[in-house]
Legacy VTK file of the C-alpha trace (Angstrom):
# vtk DataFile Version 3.0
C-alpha trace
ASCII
DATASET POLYDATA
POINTS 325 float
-21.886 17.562 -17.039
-20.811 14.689 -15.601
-18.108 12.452 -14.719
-16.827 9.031 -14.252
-15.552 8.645 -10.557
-13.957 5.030 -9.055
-16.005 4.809 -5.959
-15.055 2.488 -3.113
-17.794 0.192 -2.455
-15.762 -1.364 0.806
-12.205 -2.240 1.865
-10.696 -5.659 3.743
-7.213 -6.619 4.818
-5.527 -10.036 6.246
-2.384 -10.507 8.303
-0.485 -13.744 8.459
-1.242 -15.550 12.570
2.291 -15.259 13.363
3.389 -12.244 15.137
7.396 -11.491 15.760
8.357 -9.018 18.468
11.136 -6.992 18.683
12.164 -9.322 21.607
12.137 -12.120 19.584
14.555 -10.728 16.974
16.368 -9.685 19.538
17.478 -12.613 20.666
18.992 -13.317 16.916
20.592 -10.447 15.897
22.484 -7.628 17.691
19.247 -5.035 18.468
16.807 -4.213 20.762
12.971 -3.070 21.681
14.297 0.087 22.773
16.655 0.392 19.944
13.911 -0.597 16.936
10.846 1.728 18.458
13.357 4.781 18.804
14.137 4.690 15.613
11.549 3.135 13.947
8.311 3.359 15.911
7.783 -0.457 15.506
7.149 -3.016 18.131
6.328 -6.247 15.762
5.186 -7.137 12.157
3.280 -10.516 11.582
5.729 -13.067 9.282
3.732 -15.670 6.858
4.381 -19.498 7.391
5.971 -21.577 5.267
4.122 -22.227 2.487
2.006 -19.361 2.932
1.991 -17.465 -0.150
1.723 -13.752 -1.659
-1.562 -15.206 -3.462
-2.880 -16.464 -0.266
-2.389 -13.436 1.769
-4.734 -11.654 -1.452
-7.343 -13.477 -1.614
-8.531 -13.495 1.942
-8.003 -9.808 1.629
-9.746 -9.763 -1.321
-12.799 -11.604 -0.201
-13.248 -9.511 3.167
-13.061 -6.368 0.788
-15.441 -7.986 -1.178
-18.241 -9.238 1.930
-17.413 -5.781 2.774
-18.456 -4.277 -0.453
-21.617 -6.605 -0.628
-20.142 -7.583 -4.181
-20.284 -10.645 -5.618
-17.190 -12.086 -6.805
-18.596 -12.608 -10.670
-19.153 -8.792 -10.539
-15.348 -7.963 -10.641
-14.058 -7.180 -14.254
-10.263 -5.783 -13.334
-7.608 -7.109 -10.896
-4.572 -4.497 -10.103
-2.176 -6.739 -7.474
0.644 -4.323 -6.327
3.302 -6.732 -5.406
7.283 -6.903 -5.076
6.820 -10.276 -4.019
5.037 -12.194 -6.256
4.515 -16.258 -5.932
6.336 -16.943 -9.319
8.229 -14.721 -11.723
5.128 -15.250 -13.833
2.650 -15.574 -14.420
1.470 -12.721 -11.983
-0.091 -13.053 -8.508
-3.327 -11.249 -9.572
-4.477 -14.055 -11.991
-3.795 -16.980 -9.227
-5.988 -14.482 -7.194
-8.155 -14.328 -9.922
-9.049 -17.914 -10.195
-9.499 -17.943 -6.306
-12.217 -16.150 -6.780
-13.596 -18.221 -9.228
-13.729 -15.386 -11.925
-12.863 -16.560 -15.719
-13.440 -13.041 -17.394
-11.709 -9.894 -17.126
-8.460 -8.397 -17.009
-6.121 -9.396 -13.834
-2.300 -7.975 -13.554
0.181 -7.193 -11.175
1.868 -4.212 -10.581
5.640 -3.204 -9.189
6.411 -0.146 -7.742
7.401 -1.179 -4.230
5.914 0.410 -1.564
4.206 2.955 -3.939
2.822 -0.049 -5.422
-1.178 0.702 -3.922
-1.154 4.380 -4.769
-0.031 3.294 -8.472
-2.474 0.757 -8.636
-5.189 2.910 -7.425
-4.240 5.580 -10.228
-4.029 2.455 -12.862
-7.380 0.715 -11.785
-9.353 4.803 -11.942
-7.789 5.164 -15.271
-9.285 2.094 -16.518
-12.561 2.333 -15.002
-12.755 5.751 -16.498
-12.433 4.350 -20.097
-15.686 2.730 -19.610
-14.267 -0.649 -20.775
-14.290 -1.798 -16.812
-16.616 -1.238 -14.413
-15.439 -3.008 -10.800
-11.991 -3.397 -10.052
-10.829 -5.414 -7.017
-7.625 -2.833 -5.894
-4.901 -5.216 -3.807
-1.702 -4.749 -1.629
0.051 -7.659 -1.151
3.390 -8.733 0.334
5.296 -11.515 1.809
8.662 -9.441 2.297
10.084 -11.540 4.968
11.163 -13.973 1.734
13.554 -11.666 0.858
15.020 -10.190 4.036
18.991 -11.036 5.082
17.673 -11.928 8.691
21.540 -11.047 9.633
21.132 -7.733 8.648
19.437 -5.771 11.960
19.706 -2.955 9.823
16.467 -3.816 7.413
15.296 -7.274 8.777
13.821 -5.462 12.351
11.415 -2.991 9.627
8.999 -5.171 6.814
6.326 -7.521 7.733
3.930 -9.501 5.594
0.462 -8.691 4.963
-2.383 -7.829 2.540
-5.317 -5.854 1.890
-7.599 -4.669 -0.944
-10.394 -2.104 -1.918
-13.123 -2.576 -4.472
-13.723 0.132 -6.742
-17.174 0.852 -8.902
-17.316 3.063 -11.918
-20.356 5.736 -11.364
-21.271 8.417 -12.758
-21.339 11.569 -10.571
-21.623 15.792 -10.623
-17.609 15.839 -11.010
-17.410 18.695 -7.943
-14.910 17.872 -5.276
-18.070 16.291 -3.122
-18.069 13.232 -5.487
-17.187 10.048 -3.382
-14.665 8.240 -5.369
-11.036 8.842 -6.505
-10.911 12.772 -6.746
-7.245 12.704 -8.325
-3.298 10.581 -8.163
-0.231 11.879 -8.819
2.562 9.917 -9.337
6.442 9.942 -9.995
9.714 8.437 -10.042
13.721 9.214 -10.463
15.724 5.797 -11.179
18.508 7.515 -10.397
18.457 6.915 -6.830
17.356 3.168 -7.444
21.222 2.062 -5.266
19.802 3.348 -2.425
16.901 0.988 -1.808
16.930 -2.761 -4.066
16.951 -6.345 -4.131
20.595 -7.509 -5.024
19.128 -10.054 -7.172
16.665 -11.258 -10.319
15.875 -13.609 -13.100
17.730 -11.480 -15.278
20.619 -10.504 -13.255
21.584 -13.178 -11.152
19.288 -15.676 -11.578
18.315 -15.676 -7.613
15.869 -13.790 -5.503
18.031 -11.822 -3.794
18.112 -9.896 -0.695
16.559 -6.222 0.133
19.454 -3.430 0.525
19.108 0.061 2.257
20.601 3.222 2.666
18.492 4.010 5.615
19.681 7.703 6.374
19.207 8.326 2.606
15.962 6.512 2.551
14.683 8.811 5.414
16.067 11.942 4.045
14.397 11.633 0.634
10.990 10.293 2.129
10.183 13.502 3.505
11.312 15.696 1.136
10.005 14.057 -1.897
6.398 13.377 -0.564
5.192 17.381 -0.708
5.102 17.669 -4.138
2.612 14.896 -5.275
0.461 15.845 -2.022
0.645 20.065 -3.127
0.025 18.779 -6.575
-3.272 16.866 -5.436
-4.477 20.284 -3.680
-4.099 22.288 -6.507
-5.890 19.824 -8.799
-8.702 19.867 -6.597
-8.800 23.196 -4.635
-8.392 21.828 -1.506
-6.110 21.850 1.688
-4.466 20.085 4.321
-7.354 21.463 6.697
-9.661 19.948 4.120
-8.500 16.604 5.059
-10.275 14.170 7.151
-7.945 11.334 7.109
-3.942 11.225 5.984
-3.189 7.531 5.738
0.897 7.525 4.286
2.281 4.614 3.480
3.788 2.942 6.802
7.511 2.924 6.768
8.555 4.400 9.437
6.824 6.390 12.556
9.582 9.427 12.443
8.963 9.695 8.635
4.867 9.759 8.971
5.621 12.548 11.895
7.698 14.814 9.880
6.173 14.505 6.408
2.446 15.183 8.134
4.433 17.973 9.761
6.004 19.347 7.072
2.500 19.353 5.024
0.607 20.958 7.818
-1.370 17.814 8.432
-2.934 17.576 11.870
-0.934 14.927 13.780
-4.620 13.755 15.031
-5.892 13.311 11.196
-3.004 10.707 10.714
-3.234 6.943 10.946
-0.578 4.930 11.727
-0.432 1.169 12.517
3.699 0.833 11.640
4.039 -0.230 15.562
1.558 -3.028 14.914
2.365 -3.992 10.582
5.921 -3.121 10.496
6.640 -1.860 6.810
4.284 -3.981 4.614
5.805 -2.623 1.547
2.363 -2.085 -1.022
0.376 -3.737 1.511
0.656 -0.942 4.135
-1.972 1.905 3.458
-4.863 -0.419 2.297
-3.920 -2.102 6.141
-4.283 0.832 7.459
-7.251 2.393 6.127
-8.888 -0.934 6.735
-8.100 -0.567 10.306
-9.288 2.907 10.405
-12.558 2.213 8.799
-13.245 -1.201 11.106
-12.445 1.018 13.985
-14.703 4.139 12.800
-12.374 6.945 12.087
-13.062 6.899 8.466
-17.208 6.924 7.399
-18.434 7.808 4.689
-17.881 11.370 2.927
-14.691 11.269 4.679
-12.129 13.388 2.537
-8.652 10.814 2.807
-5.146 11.249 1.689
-3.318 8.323 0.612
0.589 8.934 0.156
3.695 6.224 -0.357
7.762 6.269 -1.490
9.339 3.158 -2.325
12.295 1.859 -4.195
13.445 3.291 -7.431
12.477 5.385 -6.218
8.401 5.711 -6.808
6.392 7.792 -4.795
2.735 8.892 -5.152
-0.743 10.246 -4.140
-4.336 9.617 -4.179
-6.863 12.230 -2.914
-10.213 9.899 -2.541
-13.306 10.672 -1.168
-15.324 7.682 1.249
LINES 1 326
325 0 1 2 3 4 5 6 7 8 9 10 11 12 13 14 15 16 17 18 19 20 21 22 23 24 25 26 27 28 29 30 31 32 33 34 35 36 37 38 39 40 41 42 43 44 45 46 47 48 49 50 51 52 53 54 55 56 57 58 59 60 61 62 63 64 65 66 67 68 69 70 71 72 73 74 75 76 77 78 79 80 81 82 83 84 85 86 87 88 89 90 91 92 93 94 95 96 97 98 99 100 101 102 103 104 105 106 107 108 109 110 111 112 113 114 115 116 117 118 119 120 121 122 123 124 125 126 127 128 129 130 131 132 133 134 135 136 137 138 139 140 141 142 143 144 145 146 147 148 149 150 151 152 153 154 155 156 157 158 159 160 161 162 163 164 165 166 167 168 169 170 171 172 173 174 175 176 177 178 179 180 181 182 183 184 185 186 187 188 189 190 191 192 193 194 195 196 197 198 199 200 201 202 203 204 205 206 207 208 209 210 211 212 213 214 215 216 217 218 219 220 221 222 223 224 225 226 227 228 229 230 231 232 233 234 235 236 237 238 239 240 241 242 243 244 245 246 247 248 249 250 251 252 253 254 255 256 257 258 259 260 261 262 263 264 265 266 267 268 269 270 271 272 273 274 275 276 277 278 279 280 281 282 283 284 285 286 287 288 289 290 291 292 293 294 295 296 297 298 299 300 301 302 303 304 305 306 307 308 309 310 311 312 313 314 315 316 317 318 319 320 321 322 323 324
């Protein structure tokens, strides 16, 4: 019997041309290089221009995912845009994204779960390729977070960047054995009660403003590593398979300490990890699909490839996706 599987046909990313260094935010607020890579593992994060938008930041991802794929734009039925940081309050990102790409049928929506936000949007776009009623879904991680950093705040302003990247998925029809390329299984979950500890202090509803992004960083940390094992043990069991199974474990890139010690706590090979947080900064939902992107331009991930994607964010969210090249 077989199975509908969300294959990735090919992958792209796109980072805004301005890159700011540690030194340079150094020279603004009381930090340092040494200070922000100790803790943080970061040495700069690229920072969109004014004007530059969310959308913008998409759809070049979007298209290089797509020249990648060897997909034509009109082939794209489904648009998931995970995004905190949306152009407008509405309508969503993913339709001004849409009519970039010149598509007029469809289904295009964003999605918010912070820095989970690619890992949920993987698990929604599968689900709704699996109904049959889609068959390619353009998958994209987009963020312009410096818009809503206090740049007085050393505390959070030294960690985000802005960035974007996207995957295209294909409905097929495979065996339904662990071999299948394609999305083998997600897991996602959330607990609102610790929603204080990482927010925006702000909202059409609430105050009527954007707001800034608030942190408890030592509870942020905490949490991050012990909350990631269970969707990651819950992905094995579904599937049979291990940490030694994996060829790739591309978590979501917060922070470099937090990558060491969850990979460490699952008994994932520090060499099977990619991290580009020195280079990205924390991208929020634009981080892993930046990442694998970089790891499959570079070579580390081919085809067949067995790859764990993993993320927390605010709320907090947190989430897996076992996937297959």
């Amino acid at each position: 019997m077989t199975v509908i599987r969300s294959v990735v046909l090919g992958c792209g990313s796109h980072l805004p041309e301005r890159t700011l260094t540690n030194s340079e935010l150094a020279a603004s607020v009381d930090t340092s290089d040494e200070w922000i890579i100790q803790r943080t593992g970061i040495k700069e994060r690229h920072i969109a221009a004014p004007g530059e938008m969310t959308s913008d930041l998409a759809l070049k991802a979007a298209h290089k995912a797509l020249d990648n794929a060897k997909i034509d734009a009109q082939q794209i039925d489904l648009i998931v845009l995970a995004t905190s940081t949306p152009d407008q309050t509405f309508p969503a990102t993913a339709v001004t994204v849409q009519a970039g790409l010149g598509i007029h049928h469809g289904a295009a929506f964003d999605l918010q779960a912070v820095c989970s936000g690619f890992v949920y949007a993987i698990a929604m776009a599968d689900g709704m390729l699996r109904t049959g009623n889609f068959k390619r879904a353009l998958v994209i991680g987009a963020e312009t977070f410096s818009r809503i950093l206090d740049w007085s705040d050393r505390t959070t302003c030294v960690l985000f960047g802005d960035g974007a990247g996207a995957i295209v998925l294909e409905a097929q029809s495979l065996p339904g054995t662990t071999e299948d390329r394609g999305v083998l299984t997600t897991r996602l979950r959330s607990d609102g009660r610790h929603k204080s500890k990482l927010y925006v202090d702000g909202g059409p509803s609430s105050t009527q403003t954007v707001g800034h992004l608030r942190m408890e960083g030592r509870a942020v940390f905490k949490h991050a590593v012990a909350m990631v094992t269970d969707v990651i043990d819950q992905a094995f069991k579904a599937t049979g398979t291990t940490a030694d199974d994996l060829d790739w474990f591309i978590p979501h890139q917060a922070n470099k300490r937090i990558i060491d010690d969850s990979a460490k706590k699952l008994g994932i090979a520090p060499e099977k990890v990619v991290t580009t947080v020195d280079r990205h900064g924390n991208t929020s939902a634009a981080s892993i699909p930046l990442a694998l992107d970089v790891a499959v331009k570079d070579g580390r991930v081919k085809k067949g490839d067995l790859v764990m994607f993993e993320a927390m964010g605010g709320g907090f969210t947190w989430g897996s996706a076992l996937v297959r090249w």
